[in-house]
N, C-alpha and C positions, 0 to 999 in steps of 0.2 A: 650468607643469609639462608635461614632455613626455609622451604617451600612448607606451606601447609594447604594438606586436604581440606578437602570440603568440610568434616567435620569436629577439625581440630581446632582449639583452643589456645591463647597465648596464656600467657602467664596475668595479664588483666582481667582474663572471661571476655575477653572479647573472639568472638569464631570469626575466622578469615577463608574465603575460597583461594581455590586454585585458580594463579593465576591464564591457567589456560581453558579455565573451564568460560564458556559466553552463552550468552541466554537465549541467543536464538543460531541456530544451525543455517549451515548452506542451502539449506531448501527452503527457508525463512528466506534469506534476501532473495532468489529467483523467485518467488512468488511474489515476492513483494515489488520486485523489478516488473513483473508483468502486471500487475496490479495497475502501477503508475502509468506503463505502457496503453493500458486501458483506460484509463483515468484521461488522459492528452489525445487519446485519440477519441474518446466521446466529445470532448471542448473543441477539439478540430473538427467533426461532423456536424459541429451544429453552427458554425461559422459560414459567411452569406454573407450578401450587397443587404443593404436594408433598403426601406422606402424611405424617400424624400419628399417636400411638399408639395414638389411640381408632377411626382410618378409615384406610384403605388407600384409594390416587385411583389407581385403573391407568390416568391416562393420564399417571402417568411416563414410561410405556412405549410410546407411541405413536412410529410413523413420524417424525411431524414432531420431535418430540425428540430422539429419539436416530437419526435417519440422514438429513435433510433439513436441519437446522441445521448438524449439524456439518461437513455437505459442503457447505454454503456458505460457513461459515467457511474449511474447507480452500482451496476455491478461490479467496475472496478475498486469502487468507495470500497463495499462488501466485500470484496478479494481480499483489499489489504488488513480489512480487520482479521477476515481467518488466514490470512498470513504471520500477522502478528501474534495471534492469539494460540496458534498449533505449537503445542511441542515438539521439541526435537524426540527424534528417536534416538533410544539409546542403544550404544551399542554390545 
């Protein structure tokens, strides 16, 4: 079977890549790993007892719940798109 480049042609017109060629590089999945990493560890800071109807727990409302988790979350949202989105370098 023959390998075809990036830019070659079958005898249909149809172009085929290389099969070694993949669209996102190994700095694509570590980022994207720490991304996620981020992503579960903002859902985990913002996890807590709640209140009930016999006791009110004000630390609902603490920092770390509601403005330190979910800007971790945000940011690892954010990560993984410019994870996804960065090109690999060539070499």
């Amino acid at each position: 079977m023959e390998k075809y480049s990036a830019s070659s042609k079958k005898a249909d017109g149809i172009s085929h890549e290389a099969f070694d060629t993949l669209p996102l590089a190994r700095n694509n999945f570590i980022l994207m790993a720490v991304a996620g990493v981020m992503i579960v560890g903002g859902f985990l800071l913002m996890l807590g007892g709640s209140s009930t109807t016999e006791a009110f727990n004000p630390d609902i409302f603490s920092t770390r719940r509601i403005v330190v988790g979910p800007a971790i979350c945000f940011l690892g949202f954010l990560a993984m798109a410019i994870a996804v989105c960065l090109k690999p370098r060539k070499k």
